[in-house]
C-alpha positions as CSV (number, residue, x, y, z in Angstrom):
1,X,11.4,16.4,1.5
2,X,10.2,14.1,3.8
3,X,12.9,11.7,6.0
4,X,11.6,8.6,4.4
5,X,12.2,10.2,0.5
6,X,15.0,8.2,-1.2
7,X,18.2,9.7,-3.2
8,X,19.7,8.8,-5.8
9,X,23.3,8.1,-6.9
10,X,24.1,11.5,-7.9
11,X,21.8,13.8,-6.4
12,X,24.8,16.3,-5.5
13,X,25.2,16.6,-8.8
14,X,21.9,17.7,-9.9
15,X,21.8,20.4,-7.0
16,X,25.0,21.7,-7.9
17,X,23.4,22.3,-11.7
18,X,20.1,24.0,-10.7
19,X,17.9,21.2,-10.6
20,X,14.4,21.7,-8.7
21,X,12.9,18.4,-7.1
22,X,10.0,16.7,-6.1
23,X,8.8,13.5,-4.7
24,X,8.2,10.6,-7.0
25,X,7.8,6.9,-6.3
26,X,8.9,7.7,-3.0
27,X,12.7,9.0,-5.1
28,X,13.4,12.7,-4.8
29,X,13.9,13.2,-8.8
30,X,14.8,16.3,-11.0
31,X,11.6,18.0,-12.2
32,X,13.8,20.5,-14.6
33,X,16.8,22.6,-14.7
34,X,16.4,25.3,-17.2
35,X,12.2,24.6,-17.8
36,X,10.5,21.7,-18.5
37,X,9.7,23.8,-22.1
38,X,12.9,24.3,-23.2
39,X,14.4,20.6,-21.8
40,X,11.3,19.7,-24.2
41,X,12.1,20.9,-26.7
42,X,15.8,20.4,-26.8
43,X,15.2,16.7,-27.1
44,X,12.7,17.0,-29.7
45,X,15.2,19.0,-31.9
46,X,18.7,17.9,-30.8
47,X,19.0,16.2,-27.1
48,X,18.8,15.9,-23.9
49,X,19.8,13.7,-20.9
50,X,17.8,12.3,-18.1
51,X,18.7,10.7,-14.8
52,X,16.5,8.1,-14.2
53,X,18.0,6.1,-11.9
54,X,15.2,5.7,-9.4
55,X,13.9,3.3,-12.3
56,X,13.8,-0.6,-10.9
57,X,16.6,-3.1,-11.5
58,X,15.9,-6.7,-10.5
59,X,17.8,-10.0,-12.2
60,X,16.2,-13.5,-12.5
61,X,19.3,-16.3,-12.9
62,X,19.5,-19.7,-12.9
63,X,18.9,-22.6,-15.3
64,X,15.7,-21.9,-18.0
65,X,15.2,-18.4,-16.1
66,X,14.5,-16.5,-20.0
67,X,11.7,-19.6,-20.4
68,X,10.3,-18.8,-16.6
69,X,10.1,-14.9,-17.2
70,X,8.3,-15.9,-20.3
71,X,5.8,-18.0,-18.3
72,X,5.0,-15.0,-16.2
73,X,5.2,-12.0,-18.0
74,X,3.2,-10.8,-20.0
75,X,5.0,-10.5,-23.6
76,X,6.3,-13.5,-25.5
77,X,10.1,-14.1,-25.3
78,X,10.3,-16.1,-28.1
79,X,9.4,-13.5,-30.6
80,X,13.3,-12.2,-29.8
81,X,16.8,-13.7,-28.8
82,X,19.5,-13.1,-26.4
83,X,21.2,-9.3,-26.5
84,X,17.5,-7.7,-27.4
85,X,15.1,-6.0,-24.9
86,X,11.5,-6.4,-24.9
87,X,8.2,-4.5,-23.4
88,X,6.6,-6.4,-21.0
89,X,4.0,-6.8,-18.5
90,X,3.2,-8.2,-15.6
91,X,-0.5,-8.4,-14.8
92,X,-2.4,-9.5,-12.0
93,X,-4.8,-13.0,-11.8
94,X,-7.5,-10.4,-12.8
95,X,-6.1,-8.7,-15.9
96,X,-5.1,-5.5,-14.4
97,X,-1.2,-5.0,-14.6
98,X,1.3,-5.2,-11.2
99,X,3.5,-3.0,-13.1
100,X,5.1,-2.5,-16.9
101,X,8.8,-3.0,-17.9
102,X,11.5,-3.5,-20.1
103,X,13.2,-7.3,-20.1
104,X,16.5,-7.4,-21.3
105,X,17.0,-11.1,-22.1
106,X,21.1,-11.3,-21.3
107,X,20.7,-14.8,-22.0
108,X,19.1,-18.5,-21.5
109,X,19.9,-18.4,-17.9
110,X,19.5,-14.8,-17.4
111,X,17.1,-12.0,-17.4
112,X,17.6,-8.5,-16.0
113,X,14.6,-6.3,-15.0
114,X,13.8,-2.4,-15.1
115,X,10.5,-1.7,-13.5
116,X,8.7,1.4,-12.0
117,X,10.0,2.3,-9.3
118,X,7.5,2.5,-6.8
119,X,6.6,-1.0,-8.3
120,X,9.8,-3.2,-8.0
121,X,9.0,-4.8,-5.1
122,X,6.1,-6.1,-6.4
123,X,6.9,-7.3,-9.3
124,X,10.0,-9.2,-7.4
125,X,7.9,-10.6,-4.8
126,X,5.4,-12.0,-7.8
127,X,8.3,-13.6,-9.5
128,X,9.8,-15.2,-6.6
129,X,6.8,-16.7,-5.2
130,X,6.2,-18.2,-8.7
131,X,9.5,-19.5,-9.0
132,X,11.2,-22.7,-8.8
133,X,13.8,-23.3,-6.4
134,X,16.4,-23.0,-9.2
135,X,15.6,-19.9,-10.2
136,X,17.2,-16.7,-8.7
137,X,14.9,-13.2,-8.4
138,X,17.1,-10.5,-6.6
139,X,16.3,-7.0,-6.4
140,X,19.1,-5.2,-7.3
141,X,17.5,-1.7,-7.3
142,X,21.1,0.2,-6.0
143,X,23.1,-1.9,-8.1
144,X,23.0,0.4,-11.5
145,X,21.8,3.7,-12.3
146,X,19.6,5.0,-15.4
147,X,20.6,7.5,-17.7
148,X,18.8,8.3,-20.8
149,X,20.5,10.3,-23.7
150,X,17.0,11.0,-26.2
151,X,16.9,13.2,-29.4
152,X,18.1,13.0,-32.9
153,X,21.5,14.0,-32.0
154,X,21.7,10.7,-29.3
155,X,23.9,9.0,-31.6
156,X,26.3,11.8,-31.8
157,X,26.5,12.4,-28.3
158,X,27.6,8.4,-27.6
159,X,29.8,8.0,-30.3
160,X,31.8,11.8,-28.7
161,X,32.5,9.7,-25.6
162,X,33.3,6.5,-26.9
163,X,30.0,3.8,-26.5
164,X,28.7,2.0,-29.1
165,X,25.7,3.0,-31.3
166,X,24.8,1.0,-33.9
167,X,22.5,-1.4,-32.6
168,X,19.2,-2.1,-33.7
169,X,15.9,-0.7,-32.2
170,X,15.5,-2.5,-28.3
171,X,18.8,-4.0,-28.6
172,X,21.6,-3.9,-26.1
173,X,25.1,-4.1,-25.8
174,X,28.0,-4.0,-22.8
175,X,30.6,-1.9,-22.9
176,X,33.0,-0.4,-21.0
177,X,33.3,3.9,-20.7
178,X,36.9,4.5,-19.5
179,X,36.7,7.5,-17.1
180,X,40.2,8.8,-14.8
181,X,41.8,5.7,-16.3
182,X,39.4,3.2,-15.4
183,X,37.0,1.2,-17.4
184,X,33.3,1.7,-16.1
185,X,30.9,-1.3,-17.5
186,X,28.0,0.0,-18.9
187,X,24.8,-1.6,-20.4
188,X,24.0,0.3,-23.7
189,X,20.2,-0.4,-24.9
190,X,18.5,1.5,-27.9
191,X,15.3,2.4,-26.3
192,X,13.7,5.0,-24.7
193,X,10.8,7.1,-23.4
194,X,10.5,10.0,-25.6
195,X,9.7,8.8,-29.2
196,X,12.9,9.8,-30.3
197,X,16.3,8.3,-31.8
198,X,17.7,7.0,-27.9
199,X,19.6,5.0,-25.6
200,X,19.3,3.9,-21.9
201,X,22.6,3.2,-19.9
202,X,23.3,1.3,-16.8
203,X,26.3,1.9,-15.0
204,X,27.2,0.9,-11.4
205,X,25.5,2.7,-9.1
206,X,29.1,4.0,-7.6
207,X,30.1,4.8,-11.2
208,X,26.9,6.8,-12.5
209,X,28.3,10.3,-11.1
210,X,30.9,10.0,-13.5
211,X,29.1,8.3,-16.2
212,X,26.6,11.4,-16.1
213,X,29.9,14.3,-16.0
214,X,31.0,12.9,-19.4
215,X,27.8,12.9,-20.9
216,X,26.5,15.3,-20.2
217,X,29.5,17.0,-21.0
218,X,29.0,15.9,-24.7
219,X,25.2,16.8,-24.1
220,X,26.1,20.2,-23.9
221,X,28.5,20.6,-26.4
222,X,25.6,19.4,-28.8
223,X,23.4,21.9,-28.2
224,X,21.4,19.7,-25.7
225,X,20.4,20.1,-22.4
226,X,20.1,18.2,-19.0
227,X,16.3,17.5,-18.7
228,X,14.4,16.4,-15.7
229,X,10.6,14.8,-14.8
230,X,8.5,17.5,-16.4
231,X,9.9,17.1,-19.6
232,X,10.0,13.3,-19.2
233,X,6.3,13.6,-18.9
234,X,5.3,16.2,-22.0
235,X,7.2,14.0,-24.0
236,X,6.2,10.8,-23.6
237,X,2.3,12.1,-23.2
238,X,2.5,13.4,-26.5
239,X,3.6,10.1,-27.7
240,X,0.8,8.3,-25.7
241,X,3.0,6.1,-23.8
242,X,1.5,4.7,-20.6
243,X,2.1,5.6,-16.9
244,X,1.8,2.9,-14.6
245,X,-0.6,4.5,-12.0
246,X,-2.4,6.6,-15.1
247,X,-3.3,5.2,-17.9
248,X,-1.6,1.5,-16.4
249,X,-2.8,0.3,-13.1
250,X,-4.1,-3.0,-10.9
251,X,-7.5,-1.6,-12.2
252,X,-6.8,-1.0,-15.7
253,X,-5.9,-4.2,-18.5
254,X,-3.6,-3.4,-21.0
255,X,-6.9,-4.1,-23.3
256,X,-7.5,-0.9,-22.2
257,X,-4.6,0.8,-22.0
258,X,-4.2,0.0,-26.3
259,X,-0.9,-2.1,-24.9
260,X,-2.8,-5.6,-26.1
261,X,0.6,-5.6,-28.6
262,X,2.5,-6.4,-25.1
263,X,0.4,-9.2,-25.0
264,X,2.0,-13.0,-26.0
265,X,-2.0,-14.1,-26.9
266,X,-0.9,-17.2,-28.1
267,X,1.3,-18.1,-25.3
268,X,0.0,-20.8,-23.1
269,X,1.1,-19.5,-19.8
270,X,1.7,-16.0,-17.9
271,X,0.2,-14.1,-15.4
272,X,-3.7,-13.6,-15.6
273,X,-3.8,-15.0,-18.9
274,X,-7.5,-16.4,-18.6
275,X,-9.0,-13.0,-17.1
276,X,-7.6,-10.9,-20.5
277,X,-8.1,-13.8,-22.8
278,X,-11.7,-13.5,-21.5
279,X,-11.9,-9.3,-22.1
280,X,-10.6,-10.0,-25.5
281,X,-13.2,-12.3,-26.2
282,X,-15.9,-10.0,-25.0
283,X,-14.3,-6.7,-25.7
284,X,-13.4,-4.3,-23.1
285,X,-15.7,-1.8,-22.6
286,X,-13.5,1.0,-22.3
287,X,-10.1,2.2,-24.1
288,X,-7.7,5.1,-24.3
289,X,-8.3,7.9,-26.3
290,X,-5.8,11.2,-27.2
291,X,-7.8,14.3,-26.5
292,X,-6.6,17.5,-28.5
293,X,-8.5,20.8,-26.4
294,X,-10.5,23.3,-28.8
295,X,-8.9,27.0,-27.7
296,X,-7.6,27.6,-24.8
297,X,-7.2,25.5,-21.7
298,X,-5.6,22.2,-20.9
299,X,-7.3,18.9,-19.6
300,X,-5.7,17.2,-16.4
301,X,-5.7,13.9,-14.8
302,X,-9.0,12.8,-12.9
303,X,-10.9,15.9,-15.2
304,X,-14.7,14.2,-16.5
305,X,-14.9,13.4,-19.9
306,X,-18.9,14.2,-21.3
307,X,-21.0,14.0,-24.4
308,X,-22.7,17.0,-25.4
309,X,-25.3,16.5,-23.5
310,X,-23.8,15.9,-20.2
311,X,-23.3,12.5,-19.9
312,X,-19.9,11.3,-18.2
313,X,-18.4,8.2,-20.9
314,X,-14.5,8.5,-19.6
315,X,-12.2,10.1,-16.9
316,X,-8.6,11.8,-18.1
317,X,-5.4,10.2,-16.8
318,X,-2.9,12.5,-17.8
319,X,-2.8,16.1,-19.5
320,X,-0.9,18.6,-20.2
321,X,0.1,21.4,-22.3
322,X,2.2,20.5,-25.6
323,X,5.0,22.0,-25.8
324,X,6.0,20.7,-29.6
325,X,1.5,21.4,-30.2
326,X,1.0,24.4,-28.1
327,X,-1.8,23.4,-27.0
328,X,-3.7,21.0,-24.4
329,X,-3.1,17.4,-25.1
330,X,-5.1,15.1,-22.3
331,X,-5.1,10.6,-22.7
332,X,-8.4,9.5,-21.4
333,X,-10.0,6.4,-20.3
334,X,-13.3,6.5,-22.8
335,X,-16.6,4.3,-22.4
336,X,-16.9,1.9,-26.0
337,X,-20.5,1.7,-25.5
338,X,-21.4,5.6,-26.7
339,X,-19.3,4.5,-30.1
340,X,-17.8,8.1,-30.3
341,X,-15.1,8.1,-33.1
342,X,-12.0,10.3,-33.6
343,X,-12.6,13.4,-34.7
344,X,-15.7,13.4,-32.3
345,X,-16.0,16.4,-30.2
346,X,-16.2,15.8,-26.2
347,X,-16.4,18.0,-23.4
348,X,-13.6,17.7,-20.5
349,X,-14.9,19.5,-17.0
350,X,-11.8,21.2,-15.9
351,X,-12.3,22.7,-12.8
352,X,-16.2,23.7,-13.2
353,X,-15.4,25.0,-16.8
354,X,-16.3,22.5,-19.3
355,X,-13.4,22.3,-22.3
356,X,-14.2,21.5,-25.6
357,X,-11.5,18.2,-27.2
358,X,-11.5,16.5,-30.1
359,X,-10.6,12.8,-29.6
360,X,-7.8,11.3,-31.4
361,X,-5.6,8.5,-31.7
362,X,-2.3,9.1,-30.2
363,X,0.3,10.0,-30.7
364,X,-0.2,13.4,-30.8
365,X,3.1,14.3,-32.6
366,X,5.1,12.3,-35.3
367,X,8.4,10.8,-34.2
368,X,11.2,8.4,-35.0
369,X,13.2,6.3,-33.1
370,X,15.4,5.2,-35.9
C-alpha cells in the first residue's frame, strides 16, 4: 500500500474480519472476505453487505440549485420530485462522460452527489465553474460513508435493526439508527449496484463503524455475508452496469455505453448536449455488447474482439467468470458497421488463444430489484 493510498472510515474493522485489500480509485477497499464466489453468491440468494464508502459525496445548495444540477447533468430532474434519486451523468463538451452518479434531489435548494471516487473532484470543479455565485458545490467526500445492504433478504435485514424500508425503487428517506443510546442520522435510498432488492446508507463518516457493527450483525444472522470489491464487480457485470473507466469514460458517450436512457434528450441545456444530440442524429458507430464464452475460458478487459475471419470490430471492457452462469461473461465495445446480431458468434483473443462468444444483450442473469 503505497503512502499516498487513502482509508476509509472503518478500515480496522475490515482487517479485524479477514478482509484482503487492494488499491482502487486511489482508496485501499475490501476485495473479499470469505471469496468473492461465495460473497457472490450470498447476495444473489439471501445478502450481503458492502462498504463503499470511498464512493464520492458532494452537495450543491443555494436558491434554484435542483434547476442548476438539471442544467448540467445529464438526466432530466423534472421527470422526478424531491425525496427520489436519479441516474445521472455528467459528460464532457464532446459527449464523452466526466463521471456517472446518483443525484438525490433533497429538495428545490438542495442536491447531494455520490460520484466515483476517483472522479469527485472533477465532477465538483465542473459544477462550480458553471455555477452562479448563489449556488453552493462543496465536496464533502469525508462527510458520510457508503454502506450497501443487497439481496432478497435486504428488507429483512433493515427492518431487524430498526430503518425504514418501504420506499419505492430510487427513493430515499432520513432516519435516525440509535446505537449506545444515541441516534445516528442516516440517509436510507432503495438503490443499488447489484440487480437485486437493495438499499444504500449514508451515515456520518464518524458514525459508519458502528452503523456497519449492527448491520452487519443482522447480515449474518440472515444467512448473509460481508462482501467486498470482487463480488461488487461479478455482480454488477452480469447485470451489465457500467464502470466509469470501462465501459464509461471521457472517450466513450453514453450512446455507446446503451445509457442514452440517462439522457434528458429533450432538455434544452446540460453539459455537451450538442456533441450527443449530434451522435444520435448520426448514430454512433459503436455500442456495448454482452459476450457469453463457448467452453472454457473467460474474456478480460482490453482482450480483441474479431469476426471469423480475423477482423478486429470491438475491444472488451470488462470480463469475468459468472459465478451465478459458470461460465465467462465479457461487455465489449462492438463496431455497428459489420451489423453482427445477437446470437452472432465472435472470436475474443485472450492471451494469443482466440475464444469463441456469442454476443448478447445484457444482462446476463435475470434479477429484481423490487
Amino acid at each position: 500500500m503505497s503512502a499516498e493510498t487513502l482509508l476509509g472510515p472503518i478500515n480496522d474493522t475490515h482487517e479485524r474480519i479477514g478482509a484482503s485489500f487492494a488499491d482502487f480509485g486511489g482508496w485501499s477497499m475490501p476485495v473479499s472476505y470469505s471469496g468473492t464466489v461465495a460473497e457472490h453468491t450470498a447476495v444473489r440468494e439471501r445478502v450481503g453487505i458492502f462498504d463503499v464508502s470511498h464512493l464520492g459525496k458532494a452537495s450543491v445548495t443555494g436558491p434554484g440549485a435542483a434547476d442548476f444540477v438539471n442544467r448540467c447533468l445529464t438526466n432530466d430532474l423534472a421527470k422526478i420530485e424531491p425525496g427520489r434519486a436519479q441516474y445521472t451523468l455528467c459528460a464532457t463538451e464532446t459527449g464523452g462522460v466526466v463521471d456517472d452518479l446518483i443525484a438525490y434531489w433533497v429538495s428545490d435548494d438542495e442536491v447531494f452527489l455520490v460520484p466515483n471516487a476517483a472522479n469527485t473532484a472533477a465532477v465538483v470543479a465542473a459544477l462550480a465553474e458553471a455555477a452562479p455565485p448563489e449556488i453552493s458545490v462543496v465536496d464533502r467526500h469525508r462527510d458520510y460513508g457508503v454502506l450497501a445492504v443487497q439481496g432478497p433478504q435486504a428488507s429483512d435485514v433493515l427492518t431487524a435493526v430498526g430503518l425504514p424500508t418501504e420506499m419505492g425503487y430510487m427513493s430515499f428517506v432520513d432516519a435516525d439508527l440509535t446505537i449506545g443510546g444515541r441516534a445516528r442520522p442516516i440517509r436510507v435510498c432503495r438503490t443499488g449496484y447489484t440487480g437485486e432488492r437493495g438499499f444504500e446508507l449514508l451515515p456520518l463518516w464518524d458514525d459508519t463503524a458502528d452503523v456497519f457493527e449492527v448491520v452487519l450483525a443482522a447480515v449474518t444472522e440472515a444467512g448473509g455475508l460481508p462482501a467486498g470489491l470482487g463480488a461488487r464487480d461479478t455482480l454488477r457485470t452480469e447485470m451489465g452496469y457500467p464502470l466509469h473507466g470501462h465501459e464509461l469514460s471521457t472517450e466513450i458517450s453514453p450512446l455507446q455505453a446503451r445509457c442514452g436512457w440517462a439522457v434528458g434528450w429533450k432538455k434544452p441545456e446540460f453539459f455537451g448536449r450538442s456533441a450527443l444530440v449530434a451522435e444520435k442524429e448520426a448514430g454512433p458507430t459503436r455500442r456495448l455488447r454482452g459476450l457469453r464464452a463457448i467452453g472454457r475460458g473467460v474474456p478480460r478487459a482490453d482482450c480483441e474482439v474479431r469476426t471469423a475471419d480475423g477482423t478486429v470490430v470491438g475491444l472488451c471492457t470488462s470480463g469475468t467468470f459468472s459465478p451465478t452462469l459458470k461460465e465467462g461473461i465479457a461487455l465489449a465495445l462492438v463496431d455497428i458497421a459489420p451489423g453482427l446480431a445477437d446470437g452472432d458468434h465472435v472470436i475474443v483473443d485472450v492471451r494469443g488463444r482466440g475464444l469463441e462468444c456469442e454476443l448478447v444483450a445484457p444482462p446476463f442473469v435475470q434479477t429484481s430489484t423490487s
